[in-house]
PDB file of N, CA, C and O in Angstrom:
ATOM      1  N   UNK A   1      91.633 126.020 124.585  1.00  0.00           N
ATOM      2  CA  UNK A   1      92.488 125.203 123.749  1.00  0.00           C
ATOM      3  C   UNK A   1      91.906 123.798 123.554  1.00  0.00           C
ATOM      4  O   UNK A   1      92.138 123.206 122.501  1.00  0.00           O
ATOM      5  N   UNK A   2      91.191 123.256 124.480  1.00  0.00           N
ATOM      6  CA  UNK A   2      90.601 121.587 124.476  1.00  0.00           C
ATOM      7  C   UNK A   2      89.440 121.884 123.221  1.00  0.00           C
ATOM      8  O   UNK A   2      89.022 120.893 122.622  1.00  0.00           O
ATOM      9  N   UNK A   3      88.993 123.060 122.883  1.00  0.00           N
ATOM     10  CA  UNK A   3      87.447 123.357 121.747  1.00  0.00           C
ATOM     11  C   UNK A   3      88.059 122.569 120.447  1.00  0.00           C
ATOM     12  O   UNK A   3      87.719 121.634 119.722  1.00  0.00           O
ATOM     13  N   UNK A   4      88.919 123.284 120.541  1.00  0.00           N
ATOM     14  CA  UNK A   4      89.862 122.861 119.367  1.00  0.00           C
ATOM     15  C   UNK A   4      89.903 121.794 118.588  1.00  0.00           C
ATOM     16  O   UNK A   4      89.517 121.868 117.421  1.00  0.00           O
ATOM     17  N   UNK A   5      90.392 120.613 119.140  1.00  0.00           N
ATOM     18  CA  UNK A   5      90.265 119.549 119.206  1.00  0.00           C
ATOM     19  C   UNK A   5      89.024 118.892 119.166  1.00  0.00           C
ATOM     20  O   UNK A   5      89.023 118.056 118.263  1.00  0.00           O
ATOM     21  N   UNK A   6      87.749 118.950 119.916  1.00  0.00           N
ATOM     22  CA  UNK A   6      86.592 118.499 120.190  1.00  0.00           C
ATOM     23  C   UNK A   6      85.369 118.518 118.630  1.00  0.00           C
ATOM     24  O   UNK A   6      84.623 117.831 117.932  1.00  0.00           O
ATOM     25  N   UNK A   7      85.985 120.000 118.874  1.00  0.00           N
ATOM     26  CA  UNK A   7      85.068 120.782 117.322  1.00  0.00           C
ATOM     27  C   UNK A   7      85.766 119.438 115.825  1.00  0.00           C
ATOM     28  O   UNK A   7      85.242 118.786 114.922  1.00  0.00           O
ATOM     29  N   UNK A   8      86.875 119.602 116.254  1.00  0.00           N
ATOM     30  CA  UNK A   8      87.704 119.318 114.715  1.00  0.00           C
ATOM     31  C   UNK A   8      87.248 117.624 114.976  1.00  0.00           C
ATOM     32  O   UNK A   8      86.793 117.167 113.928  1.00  0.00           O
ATOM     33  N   UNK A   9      87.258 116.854 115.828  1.00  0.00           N
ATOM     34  CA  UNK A   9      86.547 115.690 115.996  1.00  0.00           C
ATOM     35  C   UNK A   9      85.177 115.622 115.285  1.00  0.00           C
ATOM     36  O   UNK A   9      84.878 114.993 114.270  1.00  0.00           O
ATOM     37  N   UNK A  10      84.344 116.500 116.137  1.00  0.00           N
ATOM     38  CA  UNK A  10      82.649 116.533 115.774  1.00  0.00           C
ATOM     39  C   UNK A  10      83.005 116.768 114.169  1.00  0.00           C
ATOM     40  O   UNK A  10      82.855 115.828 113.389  1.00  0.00           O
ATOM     41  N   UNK A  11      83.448 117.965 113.739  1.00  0.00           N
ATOM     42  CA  UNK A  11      83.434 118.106 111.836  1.00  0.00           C
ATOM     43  C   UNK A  11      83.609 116.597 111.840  1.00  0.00           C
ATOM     44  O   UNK A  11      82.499 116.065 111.853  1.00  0.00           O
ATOM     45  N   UNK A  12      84.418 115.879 111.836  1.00  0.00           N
ATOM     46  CA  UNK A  12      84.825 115.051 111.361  1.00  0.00           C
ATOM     47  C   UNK A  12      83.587 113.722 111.088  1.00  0.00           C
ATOM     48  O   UNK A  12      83.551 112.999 110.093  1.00  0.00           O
ATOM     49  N   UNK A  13      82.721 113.678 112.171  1.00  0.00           N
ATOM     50  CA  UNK A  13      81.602 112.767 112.017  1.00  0.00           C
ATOM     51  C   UNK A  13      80.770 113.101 111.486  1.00  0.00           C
ATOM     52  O   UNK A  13      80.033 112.154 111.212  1.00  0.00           O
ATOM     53  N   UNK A  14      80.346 114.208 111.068  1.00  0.00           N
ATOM     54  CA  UNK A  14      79.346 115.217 109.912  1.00  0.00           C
ATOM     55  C   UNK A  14      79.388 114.230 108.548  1.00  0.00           C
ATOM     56  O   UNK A  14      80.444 114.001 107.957  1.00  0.00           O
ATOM     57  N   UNK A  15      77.910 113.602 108.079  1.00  0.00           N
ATOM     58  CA  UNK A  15      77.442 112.620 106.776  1.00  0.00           C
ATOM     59  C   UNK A  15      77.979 113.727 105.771  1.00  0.00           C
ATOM     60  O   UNK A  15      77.900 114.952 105.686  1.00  0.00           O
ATOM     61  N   UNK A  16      78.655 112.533 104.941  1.00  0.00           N
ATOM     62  CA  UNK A  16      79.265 113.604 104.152  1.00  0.00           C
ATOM     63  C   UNK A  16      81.031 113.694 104.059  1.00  0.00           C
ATOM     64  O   UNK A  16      81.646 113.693 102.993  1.00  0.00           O
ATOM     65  N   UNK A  17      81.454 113.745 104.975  1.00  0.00           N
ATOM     66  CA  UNK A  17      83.375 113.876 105.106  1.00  0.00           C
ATOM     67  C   UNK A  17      83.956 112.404 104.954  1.00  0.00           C
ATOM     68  O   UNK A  17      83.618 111.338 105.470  1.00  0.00           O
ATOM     69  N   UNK A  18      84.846 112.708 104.149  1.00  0.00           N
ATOM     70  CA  UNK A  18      85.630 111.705 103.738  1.00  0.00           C
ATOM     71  C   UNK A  18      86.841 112.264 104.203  1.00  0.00           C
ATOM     72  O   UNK A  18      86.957 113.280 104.888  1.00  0.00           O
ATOM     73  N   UNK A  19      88.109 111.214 103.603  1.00  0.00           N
ATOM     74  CA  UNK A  19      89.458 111.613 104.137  1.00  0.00           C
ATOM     75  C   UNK A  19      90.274 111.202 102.661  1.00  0.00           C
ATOM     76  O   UNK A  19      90.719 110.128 102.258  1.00  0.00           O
ATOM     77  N   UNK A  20      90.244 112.864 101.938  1.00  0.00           N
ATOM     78  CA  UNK A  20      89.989 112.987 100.944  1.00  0.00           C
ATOM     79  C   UNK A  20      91.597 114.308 101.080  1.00  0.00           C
ATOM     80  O   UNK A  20      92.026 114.723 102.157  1.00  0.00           O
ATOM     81  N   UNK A  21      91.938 114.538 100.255  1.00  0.00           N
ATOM     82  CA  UNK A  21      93.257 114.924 100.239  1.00  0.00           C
ATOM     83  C   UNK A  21      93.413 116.060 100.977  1.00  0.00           C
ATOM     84  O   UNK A  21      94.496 116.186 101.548  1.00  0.00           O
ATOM     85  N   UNK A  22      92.256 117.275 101.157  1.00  0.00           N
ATOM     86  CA  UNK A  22      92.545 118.491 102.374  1.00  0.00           C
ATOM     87  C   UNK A  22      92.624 118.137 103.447  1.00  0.00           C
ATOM     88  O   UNK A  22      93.582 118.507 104.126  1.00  0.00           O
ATOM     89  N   UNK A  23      91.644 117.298 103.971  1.00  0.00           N
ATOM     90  CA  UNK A  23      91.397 116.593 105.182  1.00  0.00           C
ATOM     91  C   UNK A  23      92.370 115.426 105.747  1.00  0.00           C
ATOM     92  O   UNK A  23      92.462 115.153 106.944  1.00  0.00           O
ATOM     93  N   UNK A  24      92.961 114.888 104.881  1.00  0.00           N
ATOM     94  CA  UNK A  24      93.964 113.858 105.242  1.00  0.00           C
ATOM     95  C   UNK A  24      94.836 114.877 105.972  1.00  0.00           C
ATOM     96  O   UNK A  24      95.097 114.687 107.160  1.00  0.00           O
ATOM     97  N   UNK A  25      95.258 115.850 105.384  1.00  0.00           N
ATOM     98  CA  UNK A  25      96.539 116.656 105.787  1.00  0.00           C
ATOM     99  C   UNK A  25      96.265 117.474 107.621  1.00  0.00           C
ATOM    100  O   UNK A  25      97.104 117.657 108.502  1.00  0.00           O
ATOM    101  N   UNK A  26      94.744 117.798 107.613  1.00  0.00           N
ATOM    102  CA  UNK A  26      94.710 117.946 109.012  1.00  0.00           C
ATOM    103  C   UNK A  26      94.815 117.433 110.166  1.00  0.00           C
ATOM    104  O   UNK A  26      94.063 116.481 110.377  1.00  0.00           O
ATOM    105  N   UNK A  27      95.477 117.735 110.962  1.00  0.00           N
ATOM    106  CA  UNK A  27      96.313 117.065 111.967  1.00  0.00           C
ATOM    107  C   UNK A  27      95.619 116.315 112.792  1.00  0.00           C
ATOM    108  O   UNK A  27      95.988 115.199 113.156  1.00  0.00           O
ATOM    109  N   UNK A  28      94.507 116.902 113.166  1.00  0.00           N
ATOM    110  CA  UNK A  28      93.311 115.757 114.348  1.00  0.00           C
ATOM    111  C   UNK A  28      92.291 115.842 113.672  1.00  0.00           C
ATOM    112  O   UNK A  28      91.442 116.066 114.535  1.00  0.00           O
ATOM    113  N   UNK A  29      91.572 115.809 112.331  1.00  0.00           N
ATOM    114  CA  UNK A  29      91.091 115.638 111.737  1.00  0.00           C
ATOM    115  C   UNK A  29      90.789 113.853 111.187  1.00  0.00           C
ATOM    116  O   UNK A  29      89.896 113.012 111.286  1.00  0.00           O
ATOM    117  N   UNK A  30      91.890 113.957 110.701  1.00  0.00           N
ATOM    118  CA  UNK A  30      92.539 113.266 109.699  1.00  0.00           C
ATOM    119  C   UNK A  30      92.569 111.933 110.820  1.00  0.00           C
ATOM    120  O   UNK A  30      91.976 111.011 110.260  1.00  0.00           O
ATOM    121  N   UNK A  31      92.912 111.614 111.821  1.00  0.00           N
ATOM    122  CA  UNK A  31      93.093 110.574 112.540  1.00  0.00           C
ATOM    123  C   UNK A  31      91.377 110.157 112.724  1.00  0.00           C
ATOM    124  O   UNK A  31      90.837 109.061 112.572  1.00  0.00           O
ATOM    125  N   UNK A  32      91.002 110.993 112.966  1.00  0.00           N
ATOM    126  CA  UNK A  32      89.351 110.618 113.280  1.00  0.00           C
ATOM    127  C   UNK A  32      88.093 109.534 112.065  1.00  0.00           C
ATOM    128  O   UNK A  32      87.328 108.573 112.153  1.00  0.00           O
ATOM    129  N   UNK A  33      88.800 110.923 110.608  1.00  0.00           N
ATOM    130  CA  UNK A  33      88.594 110.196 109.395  1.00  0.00           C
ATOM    131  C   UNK A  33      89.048 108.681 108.954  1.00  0.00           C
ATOM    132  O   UNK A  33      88.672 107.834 108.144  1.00  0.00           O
ATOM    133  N   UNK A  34      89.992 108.815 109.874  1.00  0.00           N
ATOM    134  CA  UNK A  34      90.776 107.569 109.486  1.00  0.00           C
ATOM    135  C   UNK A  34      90.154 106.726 110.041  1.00  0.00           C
ATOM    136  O   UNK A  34      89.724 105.865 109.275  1.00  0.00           O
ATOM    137  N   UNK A  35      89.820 106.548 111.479  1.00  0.00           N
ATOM    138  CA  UNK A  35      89.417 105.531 112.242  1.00  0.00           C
ATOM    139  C   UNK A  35      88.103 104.826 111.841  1.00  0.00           C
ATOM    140  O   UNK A  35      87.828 103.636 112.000  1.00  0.00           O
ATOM    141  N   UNK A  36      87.227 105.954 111.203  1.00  0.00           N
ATOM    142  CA  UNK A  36      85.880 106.049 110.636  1.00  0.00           C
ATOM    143  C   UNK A  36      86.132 105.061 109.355  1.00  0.00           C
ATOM    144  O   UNK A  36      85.235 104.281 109.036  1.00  0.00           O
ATOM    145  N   UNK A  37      87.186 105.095 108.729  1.00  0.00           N
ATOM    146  CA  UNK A  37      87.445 104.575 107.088  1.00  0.00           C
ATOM    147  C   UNK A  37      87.760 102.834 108.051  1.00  0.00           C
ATOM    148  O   UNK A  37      87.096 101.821 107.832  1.00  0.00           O
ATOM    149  N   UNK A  38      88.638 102.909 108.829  1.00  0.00           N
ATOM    150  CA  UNK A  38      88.947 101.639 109.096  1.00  0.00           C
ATOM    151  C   UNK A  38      87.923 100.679 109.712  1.00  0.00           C
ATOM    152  O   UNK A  38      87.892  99.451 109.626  1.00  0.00           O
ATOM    153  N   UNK A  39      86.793 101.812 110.582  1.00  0.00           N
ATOM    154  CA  UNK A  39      85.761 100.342 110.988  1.00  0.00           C
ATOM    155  C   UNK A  39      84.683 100.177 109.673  1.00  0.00           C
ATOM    156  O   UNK A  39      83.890  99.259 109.462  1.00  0.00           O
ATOM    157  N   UNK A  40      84.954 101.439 108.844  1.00  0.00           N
ATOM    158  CA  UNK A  40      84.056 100.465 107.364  1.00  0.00           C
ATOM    159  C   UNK A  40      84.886  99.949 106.437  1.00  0.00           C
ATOM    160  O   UNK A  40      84.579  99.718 105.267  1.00  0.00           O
ATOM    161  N   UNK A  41      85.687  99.808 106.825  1.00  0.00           N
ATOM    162  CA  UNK A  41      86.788  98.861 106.128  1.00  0.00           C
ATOM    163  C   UNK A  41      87.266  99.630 104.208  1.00  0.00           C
ATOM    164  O   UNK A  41      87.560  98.878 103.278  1.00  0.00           O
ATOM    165  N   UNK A  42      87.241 100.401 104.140  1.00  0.00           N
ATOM    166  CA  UNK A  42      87.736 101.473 103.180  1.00  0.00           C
ATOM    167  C   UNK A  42      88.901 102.059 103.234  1.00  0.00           C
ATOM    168  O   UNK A  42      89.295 102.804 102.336  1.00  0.00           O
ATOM    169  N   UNK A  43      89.654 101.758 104.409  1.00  0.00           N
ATOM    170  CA  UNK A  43      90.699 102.588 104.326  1.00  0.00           C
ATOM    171  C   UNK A  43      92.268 102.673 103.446  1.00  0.00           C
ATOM    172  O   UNK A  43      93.283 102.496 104.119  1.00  0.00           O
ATOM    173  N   UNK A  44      92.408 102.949 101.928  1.00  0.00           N
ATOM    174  CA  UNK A  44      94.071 102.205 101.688  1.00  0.00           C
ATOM    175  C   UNK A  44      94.677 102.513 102.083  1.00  0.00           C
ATOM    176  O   UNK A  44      94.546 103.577 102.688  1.00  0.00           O
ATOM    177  N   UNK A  45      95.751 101.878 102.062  1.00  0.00           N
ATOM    178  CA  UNK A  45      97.473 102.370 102.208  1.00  0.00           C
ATOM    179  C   UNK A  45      97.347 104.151 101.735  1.00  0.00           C
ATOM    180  O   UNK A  45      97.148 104.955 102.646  1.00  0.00           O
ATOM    181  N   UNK A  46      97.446 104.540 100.633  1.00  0.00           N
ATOM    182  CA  UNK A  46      98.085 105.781 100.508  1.00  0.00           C
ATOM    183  C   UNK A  46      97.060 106.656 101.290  1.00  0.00           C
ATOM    184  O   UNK A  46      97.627 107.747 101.337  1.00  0.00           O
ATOM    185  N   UNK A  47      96.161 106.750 101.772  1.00  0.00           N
ATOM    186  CA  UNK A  47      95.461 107.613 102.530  1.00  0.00           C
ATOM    187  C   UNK A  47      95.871 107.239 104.109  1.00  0.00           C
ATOM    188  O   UNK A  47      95.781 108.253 104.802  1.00  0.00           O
ATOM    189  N   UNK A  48      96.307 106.039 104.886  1.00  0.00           N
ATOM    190  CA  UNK A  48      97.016 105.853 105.715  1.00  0.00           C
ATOM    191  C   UNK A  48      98.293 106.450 105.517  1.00  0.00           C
ATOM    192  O   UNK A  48      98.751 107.040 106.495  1.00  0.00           O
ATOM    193  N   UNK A  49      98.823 106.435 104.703  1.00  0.00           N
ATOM    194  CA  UNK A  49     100.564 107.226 104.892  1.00  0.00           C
ATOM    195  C   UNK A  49     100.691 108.644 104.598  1.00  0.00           C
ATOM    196  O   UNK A  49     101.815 109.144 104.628  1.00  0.00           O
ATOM    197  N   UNK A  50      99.439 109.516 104.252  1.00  0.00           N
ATOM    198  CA  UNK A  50      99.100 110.430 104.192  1.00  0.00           C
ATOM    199  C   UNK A  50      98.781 111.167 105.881  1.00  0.00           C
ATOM    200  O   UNK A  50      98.869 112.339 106.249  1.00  0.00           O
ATOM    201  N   UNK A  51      98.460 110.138 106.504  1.00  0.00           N
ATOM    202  CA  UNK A  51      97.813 110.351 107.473  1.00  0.00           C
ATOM    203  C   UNK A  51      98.873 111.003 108.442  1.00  0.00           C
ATOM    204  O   UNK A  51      99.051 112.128 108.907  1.00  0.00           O
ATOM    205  N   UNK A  52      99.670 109.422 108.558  1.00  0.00           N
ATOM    206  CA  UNK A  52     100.808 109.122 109.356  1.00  0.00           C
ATOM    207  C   UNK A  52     102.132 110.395 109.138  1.00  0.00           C
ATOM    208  O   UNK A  52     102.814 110.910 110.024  1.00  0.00           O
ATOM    209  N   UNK A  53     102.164 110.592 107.957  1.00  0.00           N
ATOM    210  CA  UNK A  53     102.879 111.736 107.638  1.00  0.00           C
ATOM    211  C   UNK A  53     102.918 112.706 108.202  1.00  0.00           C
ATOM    212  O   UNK A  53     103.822 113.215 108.865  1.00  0.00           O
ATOM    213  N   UNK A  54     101.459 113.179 107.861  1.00  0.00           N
ATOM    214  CA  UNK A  54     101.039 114.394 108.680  1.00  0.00           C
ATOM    215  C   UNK A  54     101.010 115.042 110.127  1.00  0.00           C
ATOM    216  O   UNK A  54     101.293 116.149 110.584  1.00  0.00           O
ATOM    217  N   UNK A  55     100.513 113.784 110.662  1.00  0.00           N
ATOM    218  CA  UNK A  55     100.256 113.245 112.279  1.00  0.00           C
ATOM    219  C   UNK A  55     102.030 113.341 112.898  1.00  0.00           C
ATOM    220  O   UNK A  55     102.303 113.733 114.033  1.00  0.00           O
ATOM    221  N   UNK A  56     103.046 112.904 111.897  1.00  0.00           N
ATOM    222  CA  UNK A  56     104.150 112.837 112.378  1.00  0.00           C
ATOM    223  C   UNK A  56     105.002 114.238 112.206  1.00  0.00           C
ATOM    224  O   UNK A  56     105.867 114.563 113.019  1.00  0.00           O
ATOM    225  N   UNK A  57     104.702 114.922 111.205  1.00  0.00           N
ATOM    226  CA  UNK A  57     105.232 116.401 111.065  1.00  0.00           C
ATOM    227  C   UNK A  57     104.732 117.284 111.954  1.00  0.00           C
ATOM    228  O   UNK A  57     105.336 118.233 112.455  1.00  0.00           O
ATOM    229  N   UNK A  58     103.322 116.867 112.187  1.00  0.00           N
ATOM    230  CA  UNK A  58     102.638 118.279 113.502  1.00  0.00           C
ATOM    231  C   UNK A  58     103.208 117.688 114.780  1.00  0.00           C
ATOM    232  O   UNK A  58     103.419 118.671 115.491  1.00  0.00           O
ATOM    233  N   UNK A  59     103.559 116.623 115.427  1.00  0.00           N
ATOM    234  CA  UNK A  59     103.995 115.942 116.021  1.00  0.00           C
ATOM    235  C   UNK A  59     105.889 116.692 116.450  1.00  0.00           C
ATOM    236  O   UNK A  59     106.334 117.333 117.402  1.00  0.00           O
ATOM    237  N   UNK A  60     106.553 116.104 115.038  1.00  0.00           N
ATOM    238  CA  UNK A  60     107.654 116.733 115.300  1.00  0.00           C
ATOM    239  C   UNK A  60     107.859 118.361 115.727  1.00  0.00           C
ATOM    240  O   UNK A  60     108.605 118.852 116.574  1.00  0.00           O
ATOM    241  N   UNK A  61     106.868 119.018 114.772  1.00  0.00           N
ATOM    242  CA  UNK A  61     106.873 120.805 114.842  1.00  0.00           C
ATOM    243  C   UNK A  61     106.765 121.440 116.319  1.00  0.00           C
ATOM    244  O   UNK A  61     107.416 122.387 116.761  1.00  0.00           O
ATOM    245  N   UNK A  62     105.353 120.351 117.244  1.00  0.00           N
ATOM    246  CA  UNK A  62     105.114 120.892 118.421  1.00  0.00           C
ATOM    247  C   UNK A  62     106.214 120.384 119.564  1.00  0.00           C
ATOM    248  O   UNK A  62     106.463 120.918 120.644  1.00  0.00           O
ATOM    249  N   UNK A  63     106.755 119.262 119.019  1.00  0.00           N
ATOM    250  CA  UNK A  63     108.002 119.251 119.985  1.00  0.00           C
ATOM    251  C   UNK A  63     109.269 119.711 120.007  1.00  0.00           C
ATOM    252  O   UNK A  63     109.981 119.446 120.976  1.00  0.00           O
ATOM    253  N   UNK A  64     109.792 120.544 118.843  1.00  0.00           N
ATOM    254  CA  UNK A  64     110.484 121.519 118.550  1.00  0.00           C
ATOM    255  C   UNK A  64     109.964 123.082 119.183  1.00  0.00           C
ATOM    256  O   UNK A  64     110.781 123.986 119.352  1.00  0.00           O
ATOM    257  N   UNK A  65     108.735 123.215 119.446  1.00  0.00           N
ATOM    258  CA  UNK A  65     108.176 123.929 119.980  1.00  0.00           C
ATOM    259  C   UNK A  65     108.667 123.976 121.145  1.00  0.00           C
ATOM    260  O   UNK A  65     109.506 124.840 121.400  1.00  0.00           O
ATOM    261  N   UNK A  66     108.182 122.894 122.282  1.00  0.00           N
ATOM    262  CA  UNK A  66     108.150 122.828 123.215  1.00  0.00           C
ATOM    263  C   UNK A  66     109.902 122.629 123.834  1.00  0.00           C
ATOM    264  O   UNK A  66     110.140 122.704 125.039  1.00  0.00           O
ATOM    265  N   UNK A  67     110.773 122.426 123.012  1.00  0.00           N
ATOM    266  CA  UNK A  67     112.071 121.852 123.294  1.00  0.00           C
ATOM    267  C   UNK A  67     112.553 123.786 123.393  1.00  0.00           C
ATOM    268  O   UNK A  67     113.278 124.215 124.290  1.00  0.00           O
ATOM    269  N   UNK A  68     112.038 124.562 122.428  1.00  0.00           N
ATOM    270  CA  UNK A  68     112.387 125.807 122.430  1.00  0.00           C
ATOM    271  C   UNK A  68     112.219 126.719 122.951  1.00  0.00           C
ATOM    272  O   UNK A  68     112.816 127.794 122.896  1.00  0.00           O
ATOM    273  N   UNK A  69     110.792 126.164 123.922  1.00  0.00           N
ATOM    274  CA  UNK A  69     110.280 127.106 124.765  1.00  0.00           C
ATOM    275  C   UNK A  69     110.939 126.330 126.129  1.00  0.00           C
ATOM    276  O   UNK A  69     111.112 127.015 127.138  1.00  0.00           O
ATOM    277  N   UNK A  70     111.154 125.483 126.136  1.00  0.00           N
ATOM    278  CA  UNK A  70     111.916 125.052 127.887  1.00  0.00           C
ATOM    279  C   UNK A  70     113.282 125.328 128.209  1.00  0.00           C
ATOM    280  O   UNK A  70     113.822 125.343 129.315  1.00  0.00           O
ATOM    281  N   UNK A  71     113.944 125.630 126.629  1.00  0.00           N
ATOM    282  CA  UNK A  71     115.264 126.305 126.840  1.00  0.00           C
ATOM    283  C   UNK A  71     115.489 127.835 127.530  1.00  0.00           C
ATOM    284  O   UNK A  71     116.381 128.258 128.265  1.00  0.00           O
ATOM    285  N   UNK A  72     114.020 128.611 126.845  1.00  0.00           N
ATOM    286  CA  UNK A  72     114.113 129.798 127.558  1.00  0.00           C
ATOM    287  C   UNK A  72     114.346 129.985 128.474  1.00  0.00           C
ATOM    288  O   UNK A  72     113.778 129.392 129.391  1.00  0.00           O
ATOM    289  N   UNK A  73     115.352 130.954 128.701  1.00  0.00           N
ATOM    290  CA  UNK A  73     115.728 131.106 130.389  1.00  0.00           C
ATOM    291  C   UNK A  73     114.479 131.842 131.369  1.00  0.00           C
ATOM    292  O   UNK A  73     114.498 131.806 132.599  1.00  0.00           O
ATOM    293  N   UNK A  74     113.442 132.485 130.579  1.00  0.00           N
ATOM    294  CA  UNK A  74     112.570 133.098 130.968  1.00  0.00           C
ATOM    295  C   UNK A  74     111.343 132.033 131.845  1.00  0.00           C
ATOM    296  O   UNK A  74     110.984 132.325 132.986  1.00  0.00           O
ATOM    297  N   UNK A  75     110.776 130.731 131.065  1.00  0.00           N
ATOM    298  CA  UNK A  75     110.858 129.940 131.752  1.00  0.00           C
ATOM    299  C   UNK A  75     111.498 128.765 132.170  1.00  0.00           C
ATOM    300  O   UNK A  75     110.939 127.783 132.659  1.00  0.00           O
ATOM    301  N   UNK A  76     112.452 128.882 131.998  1.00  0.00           N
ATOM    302  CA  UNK A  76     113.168 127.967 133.418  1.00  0.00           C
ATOM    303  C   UNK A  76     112.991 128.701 134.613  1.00  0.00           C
ATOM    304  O   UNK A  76     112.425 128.092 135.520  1.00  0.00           O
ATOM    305  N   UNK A  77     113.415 130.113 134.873  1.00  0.00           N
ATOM    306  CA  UNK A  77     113.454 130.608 136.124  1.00  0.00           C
ATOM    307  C   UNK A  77     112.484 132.090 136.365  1.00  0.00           C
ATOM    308  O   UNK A  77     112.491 133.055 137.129  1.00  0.00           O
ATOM    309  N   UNK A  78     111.781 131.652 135.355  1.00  0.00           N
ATOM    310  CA  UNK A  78     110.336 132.643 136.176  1.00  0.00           C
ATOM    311  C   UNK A  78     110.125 134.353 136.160  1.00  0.00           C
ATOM    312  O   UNK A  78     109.420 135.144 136.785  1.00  0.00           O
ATOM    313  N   UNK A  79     111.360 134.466 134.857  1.00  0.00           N
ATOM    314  CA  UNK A  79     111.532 135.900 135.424  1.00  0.00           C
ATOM    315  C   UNK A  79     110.400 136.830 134.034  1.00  0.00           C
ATOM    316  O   UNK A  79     110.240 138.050 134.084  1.00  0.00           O
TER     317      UNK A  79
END
């Protein structure tokens, strides 16, 4: 599960990627692109709230996740 993440980082520094409307929308993608746009000083507003959007919906989804899986009685008590 950590590849995941690592890989989608590395794409992200590959000459060449911008943070360009598919890529904005990916969830750890998109933060990486971003950071890259902000130390060359390129980054606007609507590709920041694109970002933030996104970052905040995968955000909400996996903690609806996790709120749904701790209700299970299966794990709470192991059976």
């Amino acid at each position: 599960m950590m590849c995941l993440p690592v890989v989608s980082v590395a794409m992200s520094m590959l000459p060449g990627m911008k943070l360009e409307s598919f890529w904005a929308w990916m969830p750890i993608t998109n933060v990486s692109l971003a950071i890259r746009e902000v130390l060359k000083g390129t980054l606007g507003a609507g590709s920041l709230a694109v970002v933030m959007l996104s970052t905040l919906l995968a955000a909400g989804m996996l903690i609806q996740v996790c709120v749904r899986l701790c209700r299970a009685e299966r794990v709470l008590f192991r059976r």
